[in-house]
ROPAFI-585275 format. One line per field, with one value per residue (C-alpha): residue in three letters; chain; x, y, z. Coordinates in Angstrom, 3 decimals, m for minus. Layout:
N
aa: ALA	...
ch: A	...
X: X	...
Y: Y	...
Z: Z	...
END
This chain:
251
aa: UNK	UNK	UNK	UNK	UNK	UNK	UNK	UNK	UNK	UNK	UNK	UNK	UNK	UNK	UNK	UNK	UNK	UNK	UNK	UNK	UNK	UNK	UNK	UNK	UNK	UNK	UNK	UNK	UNK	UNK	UNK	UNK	UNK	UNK	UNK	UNK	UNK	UNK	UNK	UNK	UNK	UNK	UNK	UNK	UNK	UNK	UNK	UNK	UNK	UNK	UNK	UNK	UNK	UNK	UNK	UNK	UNK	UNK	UNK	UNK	UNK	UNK	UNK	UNK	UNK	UNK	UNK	UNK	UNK	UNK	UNK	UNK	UNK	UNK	UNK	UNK	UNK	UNK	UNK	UNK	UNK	UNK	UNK	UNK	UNK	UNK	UNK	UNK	UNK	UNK	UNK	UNK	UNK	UNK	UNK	UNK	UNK	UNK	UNK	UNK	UNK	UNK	UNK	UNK	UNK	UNK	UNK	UNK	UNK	UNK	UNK	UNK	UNK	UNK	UNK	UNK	UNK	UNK	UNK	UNK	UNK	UNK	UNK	UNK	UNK	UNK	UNK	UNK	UNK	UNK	UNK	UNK	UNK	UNK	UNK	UNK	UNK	UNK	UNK	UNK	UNK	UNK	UNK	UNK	UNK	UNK	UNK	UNK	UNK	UNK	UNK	UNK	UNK	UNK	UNK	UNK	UNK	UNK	UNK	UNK	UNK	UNK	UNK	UNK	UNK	UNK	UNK	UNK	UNK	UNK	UNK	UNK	UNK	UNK	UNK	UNK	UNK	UNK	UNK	UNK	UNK	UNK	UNK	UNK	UNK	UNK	UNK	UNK	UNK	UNK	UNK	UNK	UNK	UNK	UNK	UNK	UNK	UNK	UNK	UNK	UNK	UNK	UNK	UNK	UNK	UNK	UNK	UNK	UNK	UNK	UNK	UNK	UNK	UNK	UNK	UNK	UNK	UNK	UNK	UNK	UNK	UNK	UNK	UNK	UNK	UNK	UNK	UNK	UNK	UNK	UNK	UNK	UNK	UNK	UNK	UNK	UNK	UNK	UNK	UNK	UNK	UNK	UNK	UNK	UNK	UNK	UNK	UNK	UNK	UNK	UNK
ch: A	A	A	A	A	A	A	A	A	A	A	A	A	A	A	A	A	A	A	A	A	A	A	A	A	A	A	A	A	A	A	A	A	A	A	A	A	A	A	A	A	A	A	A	A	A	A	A	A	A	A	A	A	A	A	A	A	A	A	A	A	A	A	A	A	A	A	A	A	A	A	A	A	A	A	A	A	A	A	A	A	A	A	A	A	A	A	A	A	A	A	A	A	A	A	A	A	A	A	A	A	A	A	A	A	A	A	A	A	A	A	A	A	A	A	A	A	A	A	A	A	A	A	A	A	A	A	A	A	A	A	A	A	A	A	A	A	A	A	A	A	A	A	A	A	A	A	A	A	A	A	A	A	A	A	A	A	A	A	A	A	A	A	A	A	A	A	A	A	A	A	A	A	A	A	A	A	A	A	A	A	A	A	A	A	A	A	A	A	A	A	A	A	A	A	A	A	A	A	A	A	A	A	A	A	A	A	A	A	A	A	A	A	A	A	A	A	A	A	A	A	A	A	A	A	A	A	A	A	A	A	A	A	A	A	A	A	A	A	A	A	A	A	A	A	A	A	A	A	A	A
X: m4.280	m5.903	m6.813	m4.728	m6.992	m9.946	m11.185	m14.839	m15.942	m18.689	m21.298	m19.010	m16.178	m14.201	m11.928	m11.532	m8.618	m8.307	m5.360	m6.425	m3.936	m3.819	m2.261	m0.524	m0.659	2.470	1.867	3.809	5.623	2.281	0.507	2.793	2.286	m1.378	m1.831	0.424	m1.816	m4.955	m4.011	m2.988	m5.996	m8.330	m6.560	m7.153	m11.419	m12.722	m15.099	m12.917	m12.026	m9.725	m8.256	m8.332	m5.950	m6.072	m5.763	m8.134	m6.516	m3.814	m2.217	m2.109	0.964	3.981	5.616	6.793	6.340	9.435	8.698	8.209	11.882	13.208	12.312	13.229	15.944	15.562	11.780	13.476	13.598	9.947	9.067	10.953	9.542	5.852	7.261	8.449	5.449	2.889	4.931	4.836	1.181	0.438	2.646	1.865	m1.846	m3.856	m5.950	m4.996	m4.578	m5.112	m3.294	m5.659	m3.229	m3.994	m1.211	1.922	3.167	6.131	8.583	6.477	3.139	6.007	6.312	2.386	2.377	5.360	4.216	0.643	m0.779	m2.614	m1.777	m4.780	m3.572	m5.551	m4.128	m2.450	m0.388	3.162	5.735	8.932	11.625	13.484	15.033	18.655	17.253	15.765	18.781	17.373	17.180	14.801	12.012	14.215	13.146	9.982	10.257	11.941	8.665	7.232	10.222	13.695	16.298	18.252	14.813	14.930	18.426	17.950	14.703	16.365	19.830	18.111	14.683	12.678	8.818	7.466	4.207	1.350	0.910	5.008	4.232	1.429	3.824	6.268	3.922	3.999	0.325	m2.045	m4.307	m4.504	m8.077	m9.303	m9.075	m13.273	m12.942	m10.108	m12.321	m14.704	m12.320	m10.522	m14.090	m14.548	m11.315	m11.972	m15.536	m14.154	m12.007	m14.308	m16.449	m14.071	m13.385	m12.052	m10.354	m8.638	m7.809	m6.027	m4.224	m3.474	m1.924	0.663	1.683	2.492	4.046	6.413	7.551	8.606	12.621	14.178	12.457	10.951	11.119	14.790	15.954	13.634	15.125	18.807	18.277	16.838	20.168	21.542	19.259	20.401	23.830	22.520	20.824	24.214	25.859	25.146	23.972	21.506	20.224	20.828	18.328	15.550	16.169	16.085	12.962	11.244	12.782	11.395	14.951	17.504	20.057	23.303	26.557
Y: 6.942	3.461	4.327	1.442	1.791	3.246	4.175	4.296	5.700	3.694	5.271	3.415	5.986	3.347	4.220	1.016	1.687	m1.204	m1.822	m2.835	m2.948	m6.042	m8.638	m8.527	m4.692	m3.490	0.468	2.612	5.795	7.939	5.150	5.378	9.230	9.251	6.157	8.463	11.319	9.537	7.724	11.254	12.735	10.249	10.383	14.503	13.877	14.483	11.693	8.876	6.887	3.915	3.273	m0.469	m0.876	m4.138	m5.663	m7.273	m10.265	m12.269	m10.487	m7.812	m5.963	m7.214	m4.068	m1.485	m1.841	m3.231	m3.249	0.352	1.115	m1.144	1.259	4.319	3.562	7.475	6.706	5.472	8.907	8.948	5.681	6.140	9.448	7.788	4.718	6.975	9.072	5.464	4.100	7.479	8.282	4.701	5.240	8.743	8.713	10.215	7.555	3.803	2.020	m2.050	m3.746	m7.045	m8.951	m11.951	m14.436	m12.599	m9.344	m8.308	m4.686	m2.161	m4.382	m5.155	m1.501	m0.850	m3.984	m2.782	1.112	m0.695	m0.478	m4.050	m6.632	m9.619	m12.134	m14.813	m18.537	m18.033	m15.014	m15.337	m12.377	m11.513	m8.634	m9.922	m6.400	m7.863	m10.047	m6.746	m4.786	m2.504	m1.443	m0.905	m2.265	m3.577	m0.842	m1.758	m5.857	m5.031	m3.715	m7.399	m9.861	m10.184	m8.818	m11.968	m13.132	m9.699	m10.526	m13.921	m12.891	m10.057	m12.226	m14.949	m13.360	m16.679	m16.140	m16.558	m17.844	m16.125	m19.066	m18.628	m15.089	m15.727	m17.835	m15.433	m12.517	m10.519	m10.103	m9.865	m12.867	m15.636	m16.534	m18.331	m15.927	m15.562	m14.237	m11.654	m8.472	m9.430	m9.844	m6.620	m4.645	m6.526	m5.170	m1.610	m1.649	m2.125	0.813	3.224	2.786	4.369	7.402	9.286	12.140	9.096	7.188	9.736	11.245	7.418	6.864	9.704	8.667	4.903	6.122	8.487	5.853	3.542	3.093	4.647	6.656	4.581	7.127	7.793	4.409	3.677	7.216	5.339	2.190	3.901	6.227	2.281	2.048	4.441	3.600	m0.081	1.516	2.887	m1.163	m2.885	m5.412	m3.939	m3.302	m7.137	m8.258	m5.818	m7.150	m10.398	m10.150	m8.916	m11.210	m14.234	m15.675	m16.170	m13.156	m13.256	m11.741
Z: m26.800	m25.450	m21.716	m19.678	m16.309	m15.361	m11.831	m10.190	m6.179	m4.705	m2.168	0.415	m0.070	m1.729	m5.026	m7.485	m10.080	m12.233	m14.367	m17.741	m20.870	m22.473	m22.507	m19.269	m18.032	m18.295	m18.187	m20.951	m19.824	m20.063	m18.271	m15.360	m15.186	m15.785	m13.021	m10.821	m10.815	m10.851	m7.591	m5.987	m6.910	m5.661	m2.521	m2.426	m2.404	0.929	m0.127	m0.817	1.641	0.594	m2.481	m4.229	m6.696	m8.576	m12.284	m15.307	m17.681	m17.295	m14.287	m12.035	m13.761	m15.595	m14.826	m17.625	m21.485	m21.980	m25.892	m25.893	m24.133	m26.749	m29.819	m27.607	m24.681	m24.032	m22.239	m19.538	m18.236	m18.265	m17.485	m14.455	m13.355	m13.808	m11.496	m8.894	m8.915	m8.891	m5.999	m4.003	m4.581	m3.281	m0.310	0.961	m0.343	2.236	2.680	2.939	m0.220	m0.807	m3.848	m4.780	m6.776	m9.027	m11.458	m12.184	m9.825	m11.185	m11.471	m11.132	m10.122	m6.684	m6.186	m5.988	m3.436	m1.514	m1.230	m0.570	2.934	2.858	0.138	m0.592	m3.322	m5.502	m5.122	m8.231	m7.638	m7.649	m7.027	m8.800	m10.169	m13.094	m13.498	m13.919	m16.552	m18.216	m18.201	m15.511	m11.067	m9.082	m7.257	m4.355	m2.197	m1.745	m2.612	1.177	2.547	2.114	2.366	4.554	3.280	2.132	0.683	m1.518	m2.695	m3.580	m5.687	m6.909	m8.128	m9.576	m10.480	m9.397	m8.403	m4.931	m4.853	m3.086	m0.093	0.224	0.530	2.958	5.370	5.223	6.375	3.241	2.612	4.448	2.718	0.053	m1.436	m4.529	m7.493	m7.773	m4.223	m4.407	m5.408	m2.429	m0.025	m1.117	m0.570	2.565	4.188	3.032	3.889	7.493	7.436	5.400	8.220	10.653	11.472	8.030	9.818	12.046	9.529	7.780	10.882	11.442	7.710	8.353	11.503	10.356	7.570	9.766	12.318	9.041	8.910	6.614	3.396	1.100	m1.684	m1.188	m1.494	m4.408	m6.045	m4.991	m7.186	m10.108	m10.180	m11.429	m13.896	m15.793	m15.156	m16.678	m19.392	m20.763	m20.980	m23.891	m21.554	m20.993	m24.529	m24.963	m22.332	m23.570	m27.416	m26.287	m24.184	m27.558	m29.346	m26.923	m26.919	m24.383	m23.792	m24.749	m23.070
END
């Protein structure tokens, strides 16, 4: 099996995982799982310090392989396992993890961003969830750790992008820099907490993530209880088929 990301520690303390499957990253169901544990274990090194998690190609991640869930609809079980896991191990990593997100964010590339601690973005990042036009849920949970909630529902309905300076303005990430710059910039912000203290840093990590509202995991686990309620509509098969097919569902 083609690896789809690889991962590297630098003498900094700093873990790179790069998403690579081309054309446009989206993970399979063992990618998901394997990208899952990887993250978790790099956390568990006394040595790392932060985590950067960002993408090669096109994008930073078009989500799941929606191709793959069209020749088996029973993956969905695993595929959504291996998101759940991704999004946690981002989330409640021990240390704190920075997405570095470049052209198209989208499903499951939202849910590394929204379980992400600090999100940089290349000019030419935009942000979406087309999950109703995929026949699917989920994602919501944590497209609500960046945006408003009527912002969320709005993308969510109509599964329109927001572009990376929208996101900027509306306090989402944390910055917007020309796409040559984004890897920089991403080692530049970790470089400044590596050099703390990594016993603080840690203690600090589970204390933010404690006085969050709400669970982030539990809602997330709430929405994908709906995806497999929309995986039994033929709806739902439509919009995958469709997708494949590169033509416009029909209902």
């Amino acid at each position: 099996m083609t690896q789809q990301f690889h991962s590297t520690i630098d003498a900094d303390g700093i873990a790179e995982v790069v998403l690579d499957r081309p054309p446009v990253n989206a993970l399979n169901a063992a990618g998901w799982n394997g990208l899952a544990a990887e993250i978790e274990a790099l956390g568990q090194k006394p040595e790392v310090r932060v985590i950067i998690i960002r993408g090669e190609g096109r994008g930073f991640c078009a989500g799941v392989d929606i191709k793959e869930l069209n020749a088996d609809q029973s993956l969905i079980v695993s595929v959504n396992a291996g998101n759940y896991a991704t999004f946690k191990a981002v989330h409640l990593n021990k240390v704190p993890v920075i997405a570095a997100v470049h052209g198209f964010v989208l499903g499951g590339g939202i849910g590394i961003c929204g379980a992400a601690d600090i999100v940089v973005a290349s000019e030419c990042a935009s942000f979406g969830l087309p999950e109703v036009d995929r026949g699917a849920m989920g994602g919501a949970a944590h497209l609500q750790r960046l945006f408003g909630v009527q912002k969320v529902r709005y993308l969510f309905f109509t599964g329109e992008m927001i572009s990376a300076t929208e996101a900027y303005r509306l306090n989402a990430i944390e910055r917007v820099v020309p796409k040559d710059q984004l890897r920089d910039t991403a080692f530049e912000i970790a470089r400044k907490i590596a050099a703390k203290s990594p016993a603080m840093i840690r203690i600090a990590k589970e204390a933010l993530n404690g006085i969050e509202d709400g669970n982030l995991e539990d809602k997330y686990r709430w929405e994908q209880g709906f995806t497999l309620q929309a995986y039994m509509s033929k709806d739902s098969a439509e919009t995958r088929k469709a997708f494949v097919e590169k033509r416009d569902a029909k209902f």
